[in-house]
N, CA, C and O atoms as a GROMACS GRO file, in nm:
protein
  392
    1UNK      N    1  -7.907   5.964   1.828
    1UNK     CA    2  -7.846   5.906   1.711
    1UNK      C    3  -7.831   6.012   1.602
    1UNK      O    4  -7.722   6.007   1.545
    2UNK      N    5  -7.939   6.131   1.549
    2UNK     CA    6  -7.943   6.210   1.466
    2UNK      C    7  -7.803   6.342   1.536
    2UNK      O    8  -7.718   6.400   1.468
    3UNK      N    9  -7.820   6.350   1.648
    3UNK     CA   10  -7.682   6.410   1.658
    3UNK      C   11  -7.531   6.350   1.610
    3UNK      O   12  -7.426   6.384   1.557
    4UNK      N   13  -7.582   6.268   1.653
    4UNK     CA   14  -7.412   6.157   1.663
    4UNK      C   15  -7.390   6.159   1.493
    4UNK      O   16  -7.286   6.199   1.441
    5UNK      N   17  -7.507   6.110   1.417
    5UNK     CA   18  -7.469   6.094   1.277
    5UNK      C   19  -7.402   6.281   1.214
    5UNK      O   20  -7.300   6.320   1.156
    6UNK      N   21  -7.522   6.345   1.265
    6UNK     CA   22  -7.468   6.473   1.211
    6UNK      C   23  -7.320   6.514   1.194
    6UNK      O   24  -7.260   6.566   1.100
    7UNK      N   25  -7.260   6.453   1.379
    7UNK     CA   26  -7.094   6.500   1.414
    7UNK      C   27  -7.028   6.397   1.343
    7UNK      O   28  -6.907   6.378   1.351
    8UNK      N   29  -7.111   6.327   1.270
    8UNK     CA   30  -6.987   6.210   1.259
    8UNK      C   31  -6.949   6.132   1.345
    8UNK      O   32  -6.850   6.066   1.310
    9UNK      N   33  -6.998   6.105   1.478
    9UNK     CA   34  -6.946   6.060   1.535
    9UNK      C   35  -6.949   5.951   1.571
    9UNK      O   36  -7.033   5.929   1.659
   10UNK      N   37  -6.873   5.847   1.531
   10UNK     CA   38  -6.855   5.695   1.502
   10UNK      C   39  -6.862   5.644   1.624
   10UNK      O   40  -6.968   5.587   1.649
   11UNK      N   41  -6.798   5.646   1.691
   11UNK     CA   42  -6.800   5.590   1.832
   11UNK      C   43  -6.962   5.577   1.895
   11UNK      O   44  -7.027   5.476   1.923
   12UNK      N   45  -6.991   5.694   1.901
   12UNK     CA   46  -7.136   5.754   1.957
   12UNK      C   47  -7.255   5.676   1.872
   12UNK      O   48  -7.344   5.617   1.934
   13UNK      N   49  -7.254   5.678   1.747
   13UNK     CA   50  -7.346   5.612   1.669
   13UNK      C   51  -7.292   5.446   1.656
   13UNK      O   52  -7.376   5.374   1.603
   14UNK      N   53  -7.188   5.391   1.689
   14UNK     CA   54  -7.208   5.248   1.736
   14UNK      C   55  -7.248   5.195   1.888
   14UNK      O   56  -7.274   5.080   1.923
   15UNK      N   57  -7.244   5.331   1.977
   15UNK     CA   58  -7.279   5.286   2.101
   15UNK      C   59  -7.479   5.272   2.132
   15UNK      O   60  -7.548   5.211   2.214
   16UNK      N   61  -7.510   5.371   2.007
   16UNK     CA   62  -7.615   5.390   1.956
   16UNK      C   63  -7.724   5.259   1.904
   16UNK      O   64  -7.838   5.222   1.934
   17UNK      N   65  -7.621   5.218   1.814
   17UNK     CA   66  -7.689   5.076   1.753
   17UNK      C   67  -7.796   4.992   1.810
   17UNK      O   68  -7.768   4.929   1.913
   18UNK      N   69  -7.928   4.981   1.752
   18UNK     CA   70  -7.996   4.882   1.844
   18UNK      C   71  -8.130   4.858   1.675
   18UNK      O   72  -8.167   4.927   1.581
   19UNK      N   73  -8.155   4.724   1.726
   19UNK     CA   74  -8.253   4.641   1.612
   19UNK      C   75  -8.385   4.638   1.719
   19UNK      O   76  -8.350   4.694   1.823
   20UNK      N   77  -8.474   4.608   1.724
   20UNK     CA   78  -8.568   4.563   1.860
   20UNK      C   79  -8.589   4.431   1.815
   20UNK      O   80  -8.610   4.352   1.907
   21UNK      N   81  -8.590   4.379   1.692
   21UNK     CA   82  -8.620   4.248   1.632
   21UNK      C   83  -8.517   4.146   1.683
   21UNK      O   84  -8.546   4.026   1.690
   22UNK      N   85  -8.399   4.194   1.719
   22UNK     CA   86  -8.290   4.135   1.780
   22UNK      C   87  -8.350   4.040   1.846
   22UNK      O   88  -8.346   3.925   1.803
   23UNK      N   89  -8.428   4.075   1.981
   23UNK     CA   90  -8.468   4.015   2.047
   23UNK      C   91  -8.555   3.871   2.047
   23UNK      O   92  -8.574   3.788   2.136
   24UNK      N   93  -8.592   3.877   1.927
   24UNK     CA   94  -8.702   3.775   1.901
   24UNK      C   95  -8.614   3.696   1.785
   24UNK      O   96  -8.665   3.588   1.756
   25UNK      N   97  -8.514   3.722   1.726
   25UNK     CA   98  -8.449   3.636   1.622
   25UNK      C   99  -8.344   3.566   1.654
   25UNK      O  100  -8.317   3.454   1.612
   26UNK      N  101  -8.253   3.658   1.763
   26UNK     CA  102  -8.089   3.559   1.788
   26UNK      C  103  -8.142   3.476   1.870
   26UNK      O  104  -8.147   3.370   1.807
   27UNK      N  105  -8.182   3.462   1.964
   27UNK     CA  106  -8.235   3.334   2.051
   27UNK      C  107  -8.317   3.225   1.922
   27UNK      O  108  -8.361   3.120   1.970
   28UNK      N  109  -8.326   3.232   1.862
   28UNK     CA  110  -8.376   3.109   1.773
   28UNK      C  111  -8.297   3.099   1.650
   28UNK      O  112  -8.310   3.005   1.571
   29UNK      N  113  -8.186   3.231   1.627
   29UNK     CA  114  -8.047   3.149   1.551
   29UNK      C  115  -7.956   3.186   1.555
   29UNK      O  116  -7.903   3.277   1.491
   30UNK      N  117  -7.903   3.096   1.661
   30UNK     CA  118  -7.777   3.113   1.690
   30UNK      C  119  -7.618   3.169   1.621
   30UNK      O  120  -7.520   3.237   1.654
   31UNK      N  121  -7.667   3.092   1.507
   31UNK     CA  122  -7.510   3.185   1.398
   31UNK      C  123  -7.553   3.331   1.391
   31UNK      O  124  -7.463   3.414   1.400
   32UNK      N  125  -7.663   3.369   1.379
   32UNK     CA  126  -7.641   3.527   1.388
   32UNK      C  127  -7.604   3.561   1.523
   32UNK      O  128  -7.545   3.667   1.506
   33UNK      N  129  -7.602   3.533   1.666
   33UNK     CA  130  -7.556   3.560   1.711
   33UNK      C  131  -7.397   3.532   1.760
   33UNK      O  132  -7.325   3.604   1.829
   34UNK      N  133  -7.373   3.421   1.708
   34UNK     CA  134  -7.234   3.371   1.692
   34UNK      C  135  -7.162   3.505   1.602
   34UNK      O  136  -7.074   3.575   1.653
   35UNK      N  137  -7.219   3.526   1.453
   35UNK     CA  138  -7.137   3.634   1.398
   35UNK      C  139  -7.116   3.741   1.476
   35UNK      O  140  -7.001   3.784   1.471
   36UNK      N  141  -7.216   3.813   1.566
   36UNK     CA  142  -7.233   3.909   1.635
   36UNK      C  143  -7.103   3.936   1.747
   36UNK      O  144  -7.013   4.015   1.775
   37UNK      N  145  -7.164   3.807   1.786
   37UNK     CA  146  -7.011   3.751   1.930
   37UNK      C  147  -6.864   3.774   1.871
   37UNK      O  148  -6.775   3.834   1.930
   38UNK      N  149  -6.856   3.713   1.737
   38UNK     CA  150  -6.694   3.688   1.687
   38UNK      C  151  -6.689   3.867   1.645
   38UNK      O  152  -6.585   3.933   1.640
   39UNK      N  153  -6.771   3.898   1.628
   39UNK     CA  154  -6.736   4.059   1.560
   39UNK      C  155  -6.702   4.156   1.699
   39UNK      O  156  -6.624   4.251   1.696
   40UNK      N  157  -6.788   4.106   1.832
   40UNK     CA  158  -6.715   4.152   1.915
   40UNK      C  159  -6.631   4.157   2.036
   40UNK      O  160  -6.624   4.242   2.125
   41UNK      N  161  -6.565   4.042   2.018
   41UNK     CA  162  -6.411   3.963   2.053
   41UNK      C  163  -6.317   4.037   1.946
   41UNK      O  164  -6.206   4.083   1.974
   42UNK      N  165  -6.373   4.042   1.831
   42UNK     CA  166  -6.253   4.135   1.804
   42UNK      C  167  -6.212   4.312   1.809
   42UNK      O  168  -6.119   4.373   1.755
   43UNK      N  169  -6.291   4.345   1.871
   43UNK     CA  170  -6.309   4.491   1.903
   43UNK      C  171  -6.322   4.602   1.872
   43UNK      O  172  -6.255   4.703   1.893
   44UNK      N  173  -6.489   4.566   1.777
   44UNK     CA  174  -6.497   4.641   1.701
   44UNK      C  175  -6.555   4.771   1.766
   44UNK      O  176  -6.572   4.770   1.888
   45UNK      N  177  -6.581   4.866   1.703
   45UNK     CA  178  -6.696   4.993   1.800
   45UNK      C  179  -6.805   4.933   1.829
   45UNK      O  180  -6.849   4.942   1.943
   46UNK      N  181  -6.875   4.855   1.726
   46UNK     CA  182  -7.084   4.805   1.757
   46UNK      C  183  -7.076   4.678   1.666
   46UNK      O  184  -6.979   4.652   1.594
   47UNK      N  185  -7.179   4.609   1.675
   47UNK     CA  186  -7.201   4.549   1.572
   47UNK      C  187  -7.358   4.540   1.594
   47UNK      O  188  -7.408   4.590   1.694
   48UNK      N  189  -7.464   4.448   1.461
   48UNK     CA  190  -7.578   4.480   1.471
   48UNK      C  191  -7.635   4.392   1.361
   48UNK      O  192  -7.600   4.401   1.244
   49UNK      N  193  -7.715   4.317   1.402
   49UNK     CA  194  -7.808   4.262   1.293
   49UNK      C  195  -7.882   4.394   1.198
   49UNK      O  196  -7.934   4.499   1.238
   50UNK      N  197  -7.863   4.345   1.071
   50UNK     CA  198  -7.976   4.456   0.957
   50UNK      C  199  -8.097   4.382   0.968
   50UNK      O  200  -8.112   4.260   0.978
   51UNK      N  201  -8.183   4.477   0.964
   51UNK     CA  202  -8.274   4.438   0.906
   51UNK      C  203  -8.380   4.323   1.031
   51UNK      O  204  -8.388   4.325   1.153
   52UNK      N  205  -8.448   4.229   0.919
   52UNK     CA  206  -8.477   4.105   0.982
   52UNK      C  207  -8.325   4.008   0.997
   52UNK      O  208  -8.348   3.919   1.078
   53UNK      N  209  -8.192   3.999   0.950
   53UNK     CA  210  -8.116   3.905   0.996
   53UNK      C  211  -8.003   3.874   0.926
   53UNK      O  212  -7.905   3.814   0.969
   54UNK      N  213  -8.033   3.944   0.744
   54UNK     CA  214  -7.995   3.863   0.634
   54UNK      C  215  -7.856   3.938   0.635
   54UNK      O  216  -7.785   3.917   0.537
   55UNK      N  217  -7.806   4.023   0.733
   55UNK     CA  218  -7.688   4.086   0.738
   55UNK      C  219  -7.647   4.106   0.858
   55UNK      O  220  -7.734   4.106   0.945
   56UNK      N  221  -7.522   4.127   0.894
   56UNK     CA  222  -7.467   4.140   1.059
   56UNK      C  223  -7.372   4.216   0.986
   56UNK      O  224  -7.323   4.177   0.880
   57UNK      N  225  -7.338   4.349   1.054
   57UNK     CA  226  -7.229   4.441   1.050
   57UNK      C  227  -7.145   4.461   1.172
   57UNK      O  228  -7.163   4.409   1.282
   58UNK      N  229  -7.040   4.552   1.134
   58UNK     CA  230  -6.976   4.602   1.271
   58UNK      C  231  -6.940   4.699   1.227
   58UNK      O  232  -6.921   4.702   1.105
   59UNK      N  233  -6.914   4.826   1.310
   59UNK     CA  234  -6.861   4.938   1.306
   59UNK      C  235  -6.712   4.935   1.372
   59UNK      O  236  -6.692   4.899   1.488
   60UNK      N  237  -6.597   4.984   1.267
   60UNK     CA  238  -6.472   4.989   1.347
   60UNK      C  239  -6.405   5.150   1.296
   60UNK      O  240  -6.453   5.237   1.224
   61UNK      N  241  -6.308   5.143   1.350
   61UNK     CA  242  -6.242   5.309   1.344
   61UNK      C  243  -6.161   5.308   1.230
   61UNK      O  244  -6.121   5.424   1.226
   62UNK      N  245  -6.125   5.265   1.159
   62UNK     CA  246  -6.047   5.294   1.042
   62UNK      C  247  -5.977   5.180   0.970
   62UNK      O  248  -5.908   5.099   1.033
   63UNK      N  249  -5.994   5.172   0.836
   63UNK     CA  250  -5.969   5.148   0.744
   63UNK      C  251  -5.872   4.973   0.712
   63UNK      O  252  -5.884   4.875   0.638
   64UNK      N  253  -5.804   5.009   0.794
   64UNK     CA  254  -5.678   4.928   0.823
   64UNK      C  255  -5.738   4.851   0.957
   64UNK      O  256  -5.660   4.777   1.017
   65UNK      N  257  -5.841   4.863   0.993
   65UNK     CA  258  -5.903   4.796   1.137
   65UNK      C  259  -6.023   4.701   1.083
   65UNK      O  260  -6.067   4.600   1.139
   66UNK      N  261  -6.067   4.760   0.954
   66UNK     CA  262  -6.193   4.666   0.905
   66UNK      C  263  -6.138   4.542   0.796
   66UNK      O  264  -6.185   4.433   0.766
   67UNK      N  265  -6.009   4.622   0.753
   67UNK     CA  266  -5.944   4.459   0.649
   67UNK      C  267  -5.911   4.352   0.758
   67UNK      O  268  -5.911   4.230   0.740
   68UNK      N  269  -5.872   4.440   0.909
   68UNK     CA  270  -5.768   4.326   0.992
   68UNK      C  271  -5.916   4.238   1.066
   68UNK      O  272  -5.898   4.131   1.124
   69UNK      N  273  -6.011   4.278   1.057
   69UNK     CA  274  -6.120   4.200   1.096
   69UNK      C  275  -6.159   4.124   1.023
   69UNK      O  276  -6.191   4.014   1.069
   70UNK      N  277  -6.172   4.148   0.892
   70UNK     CA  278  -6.249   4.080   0.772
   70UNK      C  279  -6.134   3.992   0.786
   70UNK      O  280  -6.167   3.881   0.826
   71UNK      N  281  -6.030   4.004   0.769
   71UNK     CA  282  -5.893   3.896   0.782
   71UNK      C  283  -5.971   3.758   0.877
   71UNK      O  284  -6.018   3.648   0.846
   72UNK      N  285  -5.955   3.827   0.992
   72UNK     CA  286  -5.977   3.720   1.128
   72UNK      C  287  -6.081   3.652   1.134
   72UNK      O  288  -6.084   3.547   1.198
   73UNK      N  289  -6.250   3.730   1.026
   73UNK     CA  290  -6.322   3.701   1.035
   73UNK      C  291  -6.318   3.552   0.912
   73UNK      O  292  -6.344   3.432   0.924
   74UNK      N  293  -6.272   3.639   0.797
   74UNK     CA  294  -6.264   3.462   0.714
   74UNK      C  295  -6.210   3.376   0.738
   74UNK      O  296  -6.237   3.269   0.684
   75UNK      N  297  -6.084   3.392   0.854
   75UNK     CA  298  -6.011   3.268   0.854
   75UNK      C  299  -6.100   3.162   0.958
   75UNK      O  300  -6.090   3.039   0.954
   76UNK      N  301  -6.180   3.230   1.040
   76UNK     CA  302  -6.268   3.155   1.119
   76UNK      C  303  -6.459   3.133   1.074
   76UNK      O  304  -6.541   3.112   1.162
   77UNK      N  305  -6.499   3.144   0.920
   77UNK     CA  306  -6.635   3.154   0.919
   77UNK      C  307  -6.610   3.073   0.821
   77UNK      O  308  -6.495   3.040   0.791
   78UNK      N  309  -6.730   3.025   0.750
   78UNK     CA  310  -6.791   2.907   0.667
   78UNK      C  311  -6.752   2.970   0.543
   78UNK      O  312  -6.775   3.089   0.523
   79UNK      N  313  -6.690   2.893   0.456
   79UNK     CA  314  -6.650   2.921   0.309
   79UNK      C  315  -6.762   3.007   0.215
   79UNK      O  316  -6.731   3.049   0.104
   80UNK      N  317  -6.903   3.030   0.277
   80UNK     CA  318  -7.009   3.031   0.181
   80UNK      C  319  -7.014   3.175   0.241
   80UNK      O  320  -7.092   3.236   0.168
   81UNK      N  321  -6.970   3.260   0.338
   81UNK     CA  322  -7.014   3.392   0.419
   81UNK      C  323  -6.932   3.474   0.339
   81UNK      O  324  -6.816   3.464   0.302
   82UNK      N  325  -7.057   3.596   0.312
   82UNK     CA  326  -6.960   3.681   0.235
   82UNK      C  327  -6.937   3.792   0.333
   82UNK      O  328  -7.014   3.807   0.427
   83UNK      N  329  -6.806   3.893   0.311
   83UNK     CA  330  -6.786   4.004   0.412
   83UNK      C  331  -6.727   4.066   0.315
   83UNK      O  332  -6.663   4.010   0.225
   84UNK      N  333  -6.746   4.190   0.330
   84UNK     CA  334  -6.724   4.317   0.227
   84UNK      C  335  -6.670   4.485   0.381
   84UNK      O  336  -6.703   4.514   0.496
   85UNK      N  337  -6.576   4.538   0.273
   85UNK     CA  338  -6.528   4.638   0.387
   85UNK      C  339  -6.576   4.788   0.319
   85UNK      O  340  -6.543   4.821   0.205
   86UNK      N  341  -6.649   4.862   0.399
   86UNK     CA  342  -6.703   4.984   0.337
   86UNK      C  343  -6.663   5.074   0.436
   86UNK      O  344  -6.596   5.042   0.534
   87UNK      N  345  -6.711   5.209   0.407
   87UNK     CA  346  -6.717   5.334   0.467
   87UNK      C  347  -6.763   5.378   0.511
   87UNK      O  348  -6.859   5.368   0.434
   88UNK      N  349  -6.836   5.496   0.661
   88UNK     CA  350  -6.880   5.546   0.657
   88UNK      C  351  -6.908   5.714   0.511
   88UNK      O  352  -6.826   5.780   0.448
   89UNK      N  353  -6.979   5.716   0.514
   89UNK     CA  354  -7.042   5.826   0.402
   89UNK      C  355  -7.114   5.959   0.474
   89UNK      O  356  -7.230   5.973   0.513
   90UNK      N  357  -6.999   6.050   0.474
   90UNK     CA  358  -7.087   6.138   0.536
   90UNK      C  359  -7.206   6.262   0.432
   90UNK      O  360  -7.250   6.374   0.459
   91UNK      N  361  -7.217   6.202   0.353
   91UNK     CA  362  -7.366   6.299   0.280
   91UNK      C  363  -7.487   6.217   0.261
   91UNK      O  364  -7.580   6.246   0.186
   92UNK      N  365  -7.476   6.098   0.346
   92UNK     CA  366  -7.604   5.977   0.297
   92UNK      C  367  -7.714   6.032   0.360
   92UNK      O  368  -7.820   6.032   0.296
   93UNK      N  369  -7.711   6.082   0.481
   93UNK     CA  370  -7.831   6.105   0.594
   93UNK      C  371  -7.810   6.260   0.579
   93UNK      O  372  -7.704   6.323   0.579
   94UNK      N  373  -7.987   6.323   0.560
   94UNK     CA  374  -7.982   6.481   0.609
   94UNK      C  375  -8.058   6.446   0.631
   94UNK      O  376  -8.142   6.367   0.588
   95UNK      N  377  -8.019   6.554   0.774
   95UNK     CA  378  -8.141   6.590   0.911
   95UNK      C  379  -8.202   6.760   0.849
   95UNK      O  380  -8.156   6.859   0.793
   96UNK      N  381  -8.314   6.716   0.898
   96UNK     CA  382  -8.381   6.833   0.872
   96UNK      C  383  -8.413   6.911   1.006
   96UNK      O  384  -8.416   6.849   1.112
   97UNK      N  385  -8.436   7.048   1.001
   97UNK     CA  386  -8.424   7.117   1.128
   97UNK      C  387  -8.567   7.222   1.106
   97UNK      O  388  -8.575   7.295   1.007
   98UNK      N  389  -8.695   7.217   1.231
   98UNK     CA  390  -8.760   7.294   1.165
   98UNK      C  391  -8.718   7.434   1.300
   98UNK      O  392  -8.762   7.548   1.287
   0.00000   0.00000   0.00000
């Protein structure tokens, strides 16, 4: 993963993605894994519970690919779900090298 972030490399760091808590939370609620599912029917690179749950993301390739999701995604989710479209940032993470 610390390579993949270094290159940038989007693809690689959504194939990357993993929670271990996953395991013990979507089997007992289902809409997070429902969001999970609809995020990837639409084809995104990854998607991924944050955290303990209180967020579900997806990773997609560009710009014009994350409005056309957020599109598809509100017209099919509960009036109360919020979805926001961001960036990767490449100066957030430094790796240190000894």
């Amino acid at each position: 993963m610390l390579t993949a972030i270094a290159h940038q490399e989007q693809a690689q760091i959504a194939r990357l993605l993993y929670n271990d808590l996953e395991k013990v939370v979507l089997p007992e609620h289902p809409k997070i894994q429902a969001l999970r599912d609809r995020f990837q029917r639409l084809g995104v690179l990854g998607t991924m519970m944050s955290g303990s749950g209180s967020t579900v993301f997806a990773l997609v390739e560009s710009l014009a690919q994350a409005e056309q999701v957020k599109a598809e995604m509100r017209s099919t989710s509960p009036p109360d779900l919020d979805l926001w479209v961001t960036k990767f940032c490449s100066s957030g993470v430094r790796l240190a090298t000894h």
